[in-house]
HTML snippet that shows the backbone in 3Dmol.js (N, CA, C, O; Angstrom):
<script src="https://3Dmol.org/build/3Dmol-min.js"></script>
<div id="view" style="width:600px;height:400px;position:relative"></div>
<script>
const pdb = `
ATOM      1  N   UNK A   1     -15.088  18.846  25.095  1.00  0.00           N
ATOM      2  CA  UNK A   1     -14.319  18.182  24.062  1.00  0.00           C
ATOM      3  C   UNK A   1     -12.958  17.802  24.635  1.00  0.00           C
ATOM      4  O   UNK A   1     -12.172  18.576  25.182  1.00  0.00           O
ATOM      5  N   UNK A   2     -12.756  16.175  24.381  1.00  0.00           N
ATOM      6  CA  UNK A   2     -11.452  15.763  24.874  1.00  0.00           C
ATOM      7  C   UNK A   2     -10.422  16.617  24.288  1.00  0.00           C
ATOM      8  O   UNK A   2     -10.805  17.306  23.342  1.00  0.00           O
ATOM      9  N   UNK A   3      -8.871  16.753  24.736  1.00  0.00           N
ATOM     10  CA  UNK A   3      -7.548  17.116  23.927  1.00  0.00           C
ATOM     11  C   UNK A   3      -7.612  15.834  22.495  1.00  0.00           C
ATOM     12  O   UNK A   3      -7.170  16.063  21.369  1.00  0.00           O
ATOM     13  N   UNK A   4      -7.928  15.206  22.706  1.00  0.00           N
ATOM     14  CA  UNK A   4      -7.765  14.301  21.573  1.00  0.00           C
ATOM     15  C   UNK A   4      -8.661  14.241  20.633  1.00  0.00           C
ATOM     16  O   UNK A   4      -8.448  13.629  19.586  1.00  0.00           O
ATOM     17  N   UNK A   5      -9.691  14.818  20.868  1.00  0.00           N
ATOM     18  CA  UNK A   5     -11.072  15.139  20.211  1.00  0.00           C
ATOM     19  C   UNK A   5     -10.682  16.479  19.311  1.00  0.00           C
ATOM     20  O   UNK A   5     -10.945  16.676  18.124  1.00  0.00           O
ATOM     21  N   UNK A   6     -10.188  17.081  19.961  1.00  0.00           N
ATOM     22  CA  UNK A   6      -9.698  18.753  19.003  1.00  0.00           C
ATOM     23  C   UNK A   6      -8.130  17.961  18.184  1.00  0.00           C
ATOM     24  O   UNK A   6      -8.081  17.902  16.955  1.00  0.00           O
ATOM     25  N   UNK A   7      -7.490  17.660  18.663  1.00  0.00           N
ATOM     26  CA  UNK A   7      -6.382  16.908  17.556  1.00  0.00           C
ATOM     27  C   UNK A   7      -6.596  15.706  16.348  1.00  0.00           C
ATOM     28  O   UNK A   7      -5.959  15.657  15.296  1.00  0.00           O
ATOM     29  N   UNK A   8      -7.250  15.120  16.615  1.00  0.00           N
ATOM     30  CA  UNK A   8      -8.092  14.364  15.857  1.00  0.00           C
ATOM     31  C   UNK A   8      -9.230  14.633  15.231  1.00  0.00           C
ATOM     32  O   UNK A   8     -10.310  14.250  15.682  1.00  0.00           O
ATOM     33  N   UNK A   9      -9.094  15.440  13.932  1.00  0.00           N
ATOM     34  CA  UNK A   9     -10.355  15.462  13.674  1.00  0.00           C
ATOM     35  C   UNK A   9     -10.739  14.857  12.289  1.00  0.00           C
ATOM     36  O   UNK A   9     -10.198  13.765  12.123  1.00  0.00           O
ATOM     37  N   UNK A  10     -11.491  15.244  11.289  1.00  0.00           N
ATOM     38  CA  UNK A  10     -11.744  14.486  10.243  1.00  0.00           C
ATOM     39  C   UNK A  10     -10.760  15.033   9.263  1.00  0.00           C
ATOM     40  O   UNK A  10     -10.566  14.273   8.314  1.00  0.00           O
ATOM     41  N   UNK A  11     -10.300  15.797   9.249  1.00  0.00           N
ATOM     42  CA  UNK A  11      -8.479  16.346   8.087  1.00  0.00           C
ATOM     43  C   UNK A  11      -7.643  15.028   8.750  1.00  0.00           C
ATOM     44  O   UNK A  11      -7.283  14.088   8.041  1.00  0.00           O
ATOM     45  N   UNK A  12      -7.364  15.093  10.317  1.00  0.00           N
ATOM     46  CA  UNK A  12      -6.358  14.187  10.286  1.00  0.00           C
ATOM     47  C   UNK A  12      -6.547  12.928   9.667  1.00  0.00           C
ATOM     48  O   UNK A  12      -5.713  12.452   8.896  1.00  0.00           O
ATOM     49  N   UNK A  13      -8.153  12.081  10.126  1.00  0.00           N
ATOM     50  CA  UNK A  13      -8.075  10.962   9.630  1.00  0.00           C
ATOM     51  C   UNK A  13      -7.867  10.860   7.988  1.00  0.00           C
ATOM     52  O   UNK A  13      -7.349   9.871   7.470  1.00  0.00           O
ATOM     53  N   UNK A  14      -8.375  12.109   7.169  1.00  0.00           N
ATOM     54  CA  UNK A  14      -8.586  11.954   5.813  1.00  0.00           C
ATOM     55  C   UNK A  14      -6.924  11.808   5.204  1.00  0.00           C
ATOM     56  O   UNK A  14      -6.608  10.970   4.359  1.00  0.00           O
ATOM     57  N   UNK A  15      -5.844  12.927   5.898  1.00  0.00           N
ATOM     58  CA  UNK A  15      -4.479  12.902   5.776  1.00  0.00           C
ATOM     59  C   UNK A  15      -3.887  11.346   6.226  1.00  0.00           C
ATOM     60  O   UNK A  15      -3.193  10.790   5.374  1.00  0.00           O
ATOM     61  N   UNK A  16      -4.076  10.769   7.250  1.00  0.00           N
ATOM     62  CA  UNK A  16      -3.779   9.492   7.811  1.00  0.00           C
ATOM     63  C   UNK A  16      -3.959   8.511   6.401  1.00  0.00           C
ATOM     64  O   UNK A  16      -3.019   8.025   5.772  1.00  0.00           O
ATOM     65  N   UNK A  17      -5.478   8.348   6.066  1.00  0.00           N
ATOM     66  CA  UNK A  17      -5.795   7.377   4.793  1.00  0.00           C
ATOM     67  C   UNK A  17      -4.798   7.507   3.556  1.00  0.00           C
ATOM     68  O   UNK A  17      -4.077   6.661   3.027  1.00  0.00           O
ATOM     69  N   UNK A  18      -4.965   8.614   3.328  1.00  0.00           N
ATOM     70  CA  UNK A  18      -4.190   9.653   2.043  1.00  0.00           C
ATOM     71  C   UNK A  18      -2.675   8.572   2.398  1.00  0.00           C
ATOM     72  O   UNK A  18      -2.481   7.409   2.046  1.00  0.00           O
ATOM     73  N   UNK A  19      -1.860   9.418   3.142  1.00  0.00           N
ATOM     74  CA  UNK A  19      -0.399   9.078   3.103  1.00  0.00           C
ATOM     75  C   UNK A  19      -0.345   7.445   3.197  1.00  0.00           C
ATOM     76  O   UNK A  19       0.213   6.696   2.394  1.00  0.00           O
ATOM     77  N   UNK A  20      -1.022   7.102   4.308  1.00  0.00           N
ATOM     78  CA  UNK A  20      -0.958   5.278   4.110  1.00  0.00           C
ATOM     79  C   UNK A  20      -1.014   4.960   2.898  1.00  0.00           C
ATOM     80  O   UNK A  20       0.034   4.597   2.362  1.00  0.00           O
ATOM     81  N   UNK A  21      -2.208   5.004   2.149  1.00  0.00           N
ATOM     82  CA  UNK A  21      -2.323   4.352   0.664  1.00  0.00           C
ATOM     83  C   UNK A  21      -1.226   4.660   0.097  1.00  0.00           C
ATOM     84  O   UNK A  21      -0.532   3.750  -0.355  1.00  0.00           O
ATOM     85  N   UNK A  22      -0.749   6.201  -0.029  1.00  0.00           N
ATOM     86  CA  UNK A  22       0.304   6.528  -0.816  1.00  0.00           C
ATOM     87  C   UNK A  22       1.374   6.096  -0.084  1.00  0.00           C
ATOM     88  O   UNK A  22       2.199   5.879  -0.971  1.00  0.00           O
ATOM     89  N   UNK A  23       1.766   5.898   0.690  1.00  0.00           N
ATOM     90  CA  UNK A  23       3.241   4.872   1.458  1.00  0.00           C
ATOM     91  C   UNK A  23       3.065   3.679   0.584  1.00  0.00           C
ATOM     92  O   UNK A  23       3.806   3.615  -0.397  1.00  0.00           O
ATOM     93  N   UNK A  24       2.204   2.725   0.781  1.00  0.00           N
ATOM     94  CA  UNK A  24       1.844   1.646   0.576  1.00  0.00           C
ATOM     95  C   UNK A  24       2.114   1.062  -0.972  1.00  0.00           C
ATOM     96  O   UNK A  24       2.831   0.157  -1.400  1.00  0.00           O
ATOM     97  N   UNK A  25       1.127   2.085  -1.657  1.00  0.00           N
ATOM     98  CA  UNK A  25       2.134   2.179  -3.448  1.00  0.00           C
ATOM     99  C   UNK A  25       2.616   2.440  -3.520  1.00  0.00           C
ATOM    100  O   UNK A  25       2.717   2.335  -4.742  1.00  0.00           O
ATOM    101  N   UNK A  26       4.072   3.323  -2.986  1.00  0.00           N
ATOM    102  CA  UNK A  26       5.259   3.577  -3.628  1.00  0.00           C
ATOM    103  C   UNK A  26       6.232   2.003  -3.184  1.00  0.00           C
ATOM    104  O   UNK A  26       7.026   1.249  -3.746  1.00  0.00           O
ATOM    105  N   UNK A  27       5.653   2.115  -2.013  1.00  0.00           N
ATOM    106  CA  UNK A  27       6.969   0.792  -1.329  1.00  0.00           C
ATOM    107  C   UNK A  27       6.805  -0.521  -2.371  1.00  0.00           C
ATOM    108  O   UNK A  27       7.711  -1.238  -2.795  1.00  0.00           O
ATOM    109  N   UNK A  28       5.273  -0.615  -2.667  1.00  0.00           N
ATOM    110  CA  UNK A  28       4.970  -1.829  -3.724  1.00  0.00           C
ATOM    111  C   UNK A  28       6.170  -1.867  -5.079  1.00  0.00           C
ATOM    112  O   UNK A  28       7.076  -2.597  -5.481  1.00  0.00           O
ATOM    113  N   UNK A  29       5.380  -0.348  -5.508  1.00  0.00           N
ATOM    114  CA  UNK A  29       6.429   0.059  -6.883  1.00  0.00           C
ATOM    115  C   UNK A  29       7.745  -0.209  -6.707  1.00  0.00           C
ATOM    116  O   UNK A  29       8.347  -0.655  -7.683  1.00  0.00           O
ATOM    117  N   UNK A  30       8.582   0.028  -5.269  1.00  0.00           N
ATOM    118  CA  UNK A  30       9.977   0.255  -5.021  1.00  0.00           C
ATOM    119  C   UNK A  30      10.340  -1.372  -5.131  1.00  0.00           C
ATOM    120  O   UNK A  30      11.431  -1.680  -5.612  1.00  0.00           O
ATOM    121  N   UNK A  31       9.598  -2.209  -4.769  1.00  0.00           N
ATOM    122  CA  UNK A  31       9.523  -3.703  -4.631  1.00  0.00           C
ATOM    123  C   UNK A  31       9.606  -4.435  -5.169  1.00  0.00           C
ATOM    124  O   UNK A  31      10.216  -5.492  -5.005  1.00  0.00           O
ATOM    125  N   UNK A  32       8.725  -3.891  -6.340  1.00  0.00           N
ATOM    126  CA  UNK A  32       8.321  -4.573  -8.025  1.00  0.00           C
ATOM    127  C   UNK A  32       9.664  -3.772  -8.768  1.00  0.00           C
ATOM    128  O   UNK A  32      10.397  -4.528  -9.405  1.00  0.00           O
ATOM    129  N   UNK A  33       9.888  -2.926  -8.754  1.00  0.00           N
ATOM    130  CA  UNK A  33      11.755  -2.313  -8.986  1.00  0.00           C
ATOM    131  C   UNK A  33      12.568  -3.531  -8.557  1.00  0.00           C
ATOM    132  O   UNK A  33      12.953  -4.396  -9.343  1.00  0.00           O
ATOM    133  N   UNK A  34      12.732  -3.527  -7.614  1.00  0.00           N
ATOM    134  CA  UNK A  34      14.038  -4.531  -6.846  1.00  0.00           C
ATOM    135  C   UNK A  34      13.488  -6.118  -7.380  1.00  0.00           C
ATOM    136  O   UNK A  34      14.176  -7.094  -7.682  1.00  0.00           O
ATOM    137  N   UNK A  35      12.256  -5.994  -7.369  1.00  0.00           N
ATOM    138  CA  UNK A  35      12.233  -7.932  -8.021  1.00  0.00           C
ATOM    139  C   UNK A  35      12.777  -7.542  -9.479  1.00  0.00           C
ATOM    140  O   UNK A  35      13.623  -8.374  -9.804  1.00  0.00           O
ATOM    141  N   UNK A  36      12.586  -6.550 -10.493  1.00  0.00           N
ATOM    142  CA  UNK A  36      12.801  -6.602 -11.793  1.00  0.00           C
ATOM    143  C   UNK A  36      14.146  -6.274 -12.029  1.00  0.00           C
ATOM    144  O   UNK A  36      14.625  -6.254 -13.164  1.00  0.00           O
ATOM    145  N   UNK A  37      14.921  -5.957 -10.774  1.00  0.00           N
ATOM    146  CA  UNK A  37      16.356  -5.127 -11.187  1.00  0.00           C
ATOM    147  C   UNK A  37      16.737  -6.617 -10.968  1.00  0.00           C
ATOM    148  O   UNK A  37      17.164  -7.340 -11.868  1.00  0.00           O
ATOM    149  N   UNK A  38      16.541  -6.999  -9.688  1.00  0.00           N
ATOM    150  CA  UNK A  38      17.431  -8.887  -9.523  1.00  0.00           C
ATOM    151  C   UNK A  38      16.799  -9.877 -10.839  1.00  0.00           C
ATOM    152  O   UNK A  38      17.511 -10.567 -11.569  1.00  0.00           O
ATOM    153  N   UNK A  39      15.751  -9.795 -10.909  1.00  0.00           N
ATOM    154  CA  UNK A  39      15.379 -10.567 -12.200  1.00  0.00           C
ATOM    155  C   UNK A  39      16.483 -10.429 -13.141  1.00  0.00           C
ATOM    156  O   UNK A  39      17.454 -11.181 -13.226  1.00  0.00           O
ATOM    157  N   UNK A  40      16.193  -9.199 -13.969  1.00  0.00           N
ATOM    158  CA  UNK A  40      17.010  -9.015 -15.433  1.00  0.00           C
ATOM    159  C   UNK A  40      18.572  -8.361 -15.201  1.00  0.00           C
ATOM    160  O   UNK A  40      19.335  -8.278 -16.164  1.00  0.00           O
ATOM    161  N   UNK A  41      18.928  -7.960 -14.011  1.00  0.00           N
ATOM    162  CA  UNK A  41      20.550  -7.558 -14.112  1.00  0.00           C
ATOM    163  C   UNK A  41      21.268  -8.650 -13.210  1.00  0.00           C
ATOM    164  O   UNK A  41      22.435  -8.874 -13.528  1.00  0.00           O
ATOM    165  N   UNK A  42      20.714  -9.427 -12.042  1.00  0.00           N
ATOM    166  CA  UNK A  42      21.159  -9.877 -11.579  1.00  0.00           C
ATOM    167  C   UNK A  42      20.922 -11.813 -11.723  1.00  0.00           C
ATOM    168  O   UNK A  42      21.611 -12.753 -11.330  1.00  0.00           O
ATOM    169  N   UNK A  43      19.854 -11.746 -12.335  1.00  0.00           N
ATOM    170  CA  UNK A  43      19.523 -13.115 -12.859  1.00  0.00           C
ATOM    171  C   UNK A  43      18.914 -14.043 -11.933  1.00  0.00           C
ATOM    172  O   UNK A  43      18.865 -15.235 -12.234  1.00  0.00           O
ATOM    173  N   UNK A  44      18.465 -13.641 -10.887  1.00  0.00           N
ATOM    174  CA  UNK A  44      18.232 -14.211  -9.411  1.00  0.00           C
ATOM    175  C   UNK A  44      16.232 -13.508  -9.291  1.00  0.00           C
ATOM    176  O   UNK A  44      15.796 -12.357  -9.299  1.00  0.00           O
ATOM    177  N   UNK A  45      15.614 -14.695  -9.206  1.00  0.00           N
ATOM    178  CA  UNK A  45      13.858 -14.157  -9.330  1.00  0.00           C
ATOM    179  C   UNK A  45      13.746 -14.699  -7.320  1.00  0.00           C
ATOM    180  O   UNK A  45      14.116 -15.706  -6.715  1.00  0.00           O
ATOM    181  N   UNK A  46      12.880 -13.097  -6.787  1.00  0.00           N
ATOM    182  CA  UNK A  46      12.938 -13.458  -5.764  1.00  0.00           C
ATOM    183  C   UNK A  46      11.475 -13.649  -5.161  1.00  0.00           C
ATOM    184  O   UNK A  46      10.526 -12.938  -5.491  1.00  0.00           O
ATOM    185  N   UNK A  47      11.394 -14.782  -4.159  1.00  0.00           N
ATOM    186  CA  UNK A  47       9.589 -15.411  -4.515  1.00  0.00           C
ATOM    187  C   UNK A  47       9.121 -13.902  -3.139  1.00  0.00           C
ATOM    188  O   UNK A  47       8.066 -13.288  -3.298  1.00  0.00           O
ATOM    189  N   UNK A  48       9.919 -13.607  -2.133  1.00  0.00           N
ATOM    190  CA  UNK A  48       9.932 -12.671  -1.209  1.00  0.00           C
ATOM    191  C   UNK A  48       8.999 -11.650  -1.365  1.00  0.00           C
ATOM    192  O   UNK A  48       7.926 -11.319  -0.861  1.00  0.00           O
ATOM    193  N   UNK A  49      10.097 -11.090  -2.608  1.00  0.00           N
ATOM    194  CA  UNK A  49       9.558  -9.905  -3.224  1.00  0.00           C
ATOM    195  C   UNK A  49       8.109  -9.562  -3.906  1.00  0.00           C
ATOM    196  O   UNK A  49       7.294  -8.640  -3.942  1.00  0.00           O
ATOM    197  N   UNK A  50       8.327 -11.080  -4.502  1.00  0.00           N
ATOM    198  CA  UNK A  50       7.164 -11.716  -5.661  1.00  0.00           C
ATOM    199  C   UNK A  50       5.993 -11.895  -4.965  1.00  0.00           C
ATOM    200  O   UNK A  50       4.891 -11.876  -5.515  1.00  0.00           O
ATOM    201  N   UNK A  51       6.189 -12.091  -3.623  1.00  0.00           N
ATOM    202  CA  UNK A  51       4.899 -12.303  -2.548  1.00  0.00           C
ATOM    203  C   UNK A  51       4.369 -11.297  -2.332  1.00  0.00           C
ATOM    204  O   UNK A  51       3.147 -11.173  -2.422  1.00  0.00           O
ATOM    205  N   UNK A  52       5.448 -10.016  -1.879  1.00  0.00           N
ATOM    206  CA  UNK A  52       4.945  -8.732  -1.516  1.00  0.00           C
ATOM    207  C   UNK A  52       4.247  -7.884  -2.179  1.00  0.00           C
ATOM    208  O   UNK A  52       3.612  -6.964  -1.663  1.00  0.00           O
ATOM    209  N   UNK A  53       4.307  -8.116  -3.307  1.00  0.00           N
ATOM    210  CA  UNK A  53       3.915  -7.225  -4.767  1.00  0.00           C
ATOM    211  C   UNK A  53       2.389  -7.765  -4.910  1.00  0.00           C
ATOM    212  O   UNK A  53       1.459  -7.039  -5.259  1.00  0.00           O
ATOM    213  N   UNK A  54       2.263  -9.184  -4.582  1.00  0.00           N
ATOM    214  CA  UNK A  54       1.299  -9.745  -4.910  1.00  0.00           C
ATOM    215  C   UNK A  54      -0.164  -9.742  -3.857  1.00  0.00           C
ATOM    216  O   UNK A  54      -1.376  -9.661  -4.057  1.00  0.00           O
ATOM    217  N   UNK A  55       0.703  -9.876  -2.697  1.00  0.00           N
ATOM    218  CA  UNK A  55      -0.261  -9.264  -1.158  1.00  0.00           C
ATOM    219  C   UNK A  55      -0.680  -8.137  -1.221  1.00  0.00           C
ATOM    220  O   UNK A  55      -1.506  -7.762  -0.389  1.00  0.00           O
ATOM    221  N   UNK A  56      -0.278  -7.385  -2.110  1.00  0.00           N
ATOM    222  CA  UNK A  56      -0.142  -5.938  -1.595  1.00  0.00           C
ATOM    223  C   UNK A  56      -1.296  -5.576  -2.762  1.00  0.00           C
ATOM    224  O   UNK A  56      -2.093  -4.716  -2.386  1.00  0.00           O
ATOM    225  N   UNK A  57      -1.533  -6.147  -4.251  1.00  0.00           N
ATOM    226  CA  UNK A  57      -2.011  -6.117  -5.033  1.00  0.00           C
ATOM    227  C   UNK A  57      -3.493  -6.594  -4.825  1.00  0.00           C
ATOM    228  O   UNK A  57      -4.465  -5.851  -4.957  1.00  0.00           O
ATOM    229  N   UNK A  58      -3.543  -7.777  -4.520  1.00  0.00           N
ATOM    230  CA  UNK A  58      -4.366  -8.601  -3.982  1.00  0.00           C
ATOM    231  C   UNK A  58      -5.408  -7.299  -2.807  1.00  0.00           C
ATOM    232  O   UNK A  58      -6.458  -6.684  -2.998  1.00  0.00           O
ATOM    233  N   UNK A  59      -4.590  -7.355  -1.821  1.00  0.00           N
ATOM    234  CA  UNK A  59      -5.305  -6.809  -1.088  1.00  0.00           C
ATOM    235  C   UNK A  59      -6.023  -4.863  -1.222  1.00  0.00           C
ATOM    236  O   UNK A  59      -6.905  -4.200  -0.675  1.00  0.00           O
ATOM    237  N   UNK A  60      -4.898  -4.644  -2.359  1.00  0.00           N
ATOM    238  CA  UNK A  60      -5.475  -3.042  -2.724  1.00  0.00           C
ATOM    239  C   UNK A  60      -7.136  -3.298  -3.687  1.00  0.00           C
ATOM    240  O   UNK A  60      -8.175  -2.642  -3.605  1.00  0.00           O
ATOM    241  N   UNK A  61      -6.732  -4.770  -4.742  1.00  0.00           N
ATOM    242  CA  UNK A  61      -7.754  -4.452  -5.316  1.00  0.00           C
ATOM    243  C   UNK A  61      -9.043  -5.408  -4.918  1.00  0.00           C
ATOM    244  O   UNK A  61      -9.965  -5.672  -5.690  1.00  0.00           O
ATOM    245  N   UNK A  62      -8.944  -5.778  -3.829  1.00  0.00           N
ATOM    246  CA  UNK A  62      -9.759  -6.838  -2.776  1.00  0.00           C
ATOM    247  C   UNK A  62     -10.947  -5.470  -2.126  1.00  0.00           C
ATOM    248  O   UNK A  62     -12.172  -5.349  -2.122  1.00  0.00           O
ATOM    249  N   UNK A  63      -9.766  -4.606  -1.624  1.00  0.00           N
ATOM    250  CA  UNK A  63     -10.532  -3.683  -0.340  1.00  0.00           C
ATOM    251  C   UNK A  63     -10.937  -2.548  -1.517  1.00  0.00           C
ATOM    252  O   UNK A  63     -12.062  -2.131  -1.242  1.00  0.00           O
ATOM    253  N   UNK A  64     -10.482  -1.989  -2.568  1.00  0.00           N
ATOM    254  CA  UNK A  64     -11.608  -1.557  -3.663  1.00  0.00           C
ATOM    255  C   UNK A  64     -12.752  -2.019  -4.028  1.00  0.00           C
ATOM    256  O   UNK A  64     -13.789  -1.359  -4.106  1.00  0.00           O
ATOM    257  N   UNK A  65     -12.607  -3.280  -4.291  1.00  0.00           N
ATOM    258  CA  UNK A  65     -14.077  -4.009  -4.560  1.00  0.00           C
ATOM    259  C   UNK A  65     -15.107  -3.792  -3.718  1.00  0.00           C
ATOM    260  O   UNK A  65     -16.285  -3.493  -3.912  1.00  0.00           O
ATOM    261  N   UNK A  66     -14.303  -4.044  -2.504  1.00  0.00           N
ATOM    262  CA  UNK A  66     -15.509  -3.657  -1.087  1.00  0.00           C
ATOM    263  C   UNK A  66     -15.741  -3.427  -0.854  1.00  0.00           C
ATOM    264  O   UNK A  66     -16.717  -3.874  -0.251  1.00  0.00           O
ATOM    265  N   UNK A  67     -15.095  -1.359  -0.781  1.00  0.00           N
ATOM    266  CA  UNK A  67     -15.669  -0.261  -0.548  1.00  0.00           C
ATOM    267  C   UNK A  67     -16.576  -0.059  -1.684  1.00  0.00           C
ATOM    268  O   UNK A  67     -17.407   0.816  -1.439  1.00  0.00           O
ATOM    269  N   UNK A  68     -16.718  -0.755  -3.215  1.00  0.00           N
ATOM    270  CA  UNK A  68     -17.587  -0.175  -4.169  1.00  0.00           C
ATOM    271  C   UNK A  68     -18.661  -0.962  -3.749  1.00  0.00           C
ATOM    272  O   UNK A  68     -19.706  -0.341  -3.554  1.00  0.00           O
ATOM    273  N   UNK A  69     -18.676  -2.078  -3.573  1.00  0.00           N
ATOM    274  CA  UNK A  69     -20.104  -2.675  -3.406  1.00  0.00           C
ATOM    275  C   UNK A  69     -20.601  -2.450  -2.260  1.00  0.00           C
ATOM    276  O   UNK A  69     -21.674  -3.021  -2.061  1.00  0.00           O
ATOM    277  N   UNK A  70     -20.080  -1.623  -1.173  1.00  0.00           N
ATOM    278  CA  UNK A  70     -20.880  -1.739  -0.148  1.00  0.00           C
ATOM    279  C   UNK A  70     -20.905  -0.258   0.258  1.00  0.00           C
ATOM    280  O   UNK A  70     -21.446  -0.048   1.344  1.00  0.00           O
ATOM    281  N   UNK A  71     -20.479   0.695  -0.329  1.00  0.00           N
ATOM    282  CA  UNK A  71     -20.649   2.012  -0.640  1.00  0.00           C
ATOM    283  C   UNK A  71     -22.103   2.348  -1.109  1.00  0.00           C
ATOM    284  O   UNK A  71     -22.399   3.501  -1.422  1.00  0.00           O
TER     285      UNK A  71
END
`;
const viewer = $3Dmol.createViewer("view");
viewer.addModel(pdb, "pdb");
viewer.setStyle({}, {cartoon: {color: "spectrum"}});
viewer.zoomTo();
viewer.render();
</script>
């Protein structure tokens, strides 16, 4: 067994998936915050933000679909 074979095992990858997804929705949430704080306090709609929220949406509930149907 490689050194990388005993450090890598199926906890890490399952921890790896875990925290990504969960990185991934908070930064969205933090995103969709900052477009709604410049929206309504600052009066300024930003398409940036508006993209990121939307890629990010798009693609969470894209790669759900995919793992269900092909699960």
């Amino acid at each position: 067994m490689t050194v990388l074979g005993r450090l890598m095992d199926e906890r890490f990858f399952t921890h790896r998936r875990r925290s990504t997804s969960t990185a991934g929705i908070v930064s969205t949430v933090v995103a969709w915050g900052v477009l709604i704080y410049r929206y309504y306090v600052e009066e300024i709609w930003s398409w940036d933000l508006f993209a990121v929220v939307v890629t990010f949406v798009t693609f969470k509930l894209g790669l759900m679909t995919w793992y269900y149907l092909t699960d």
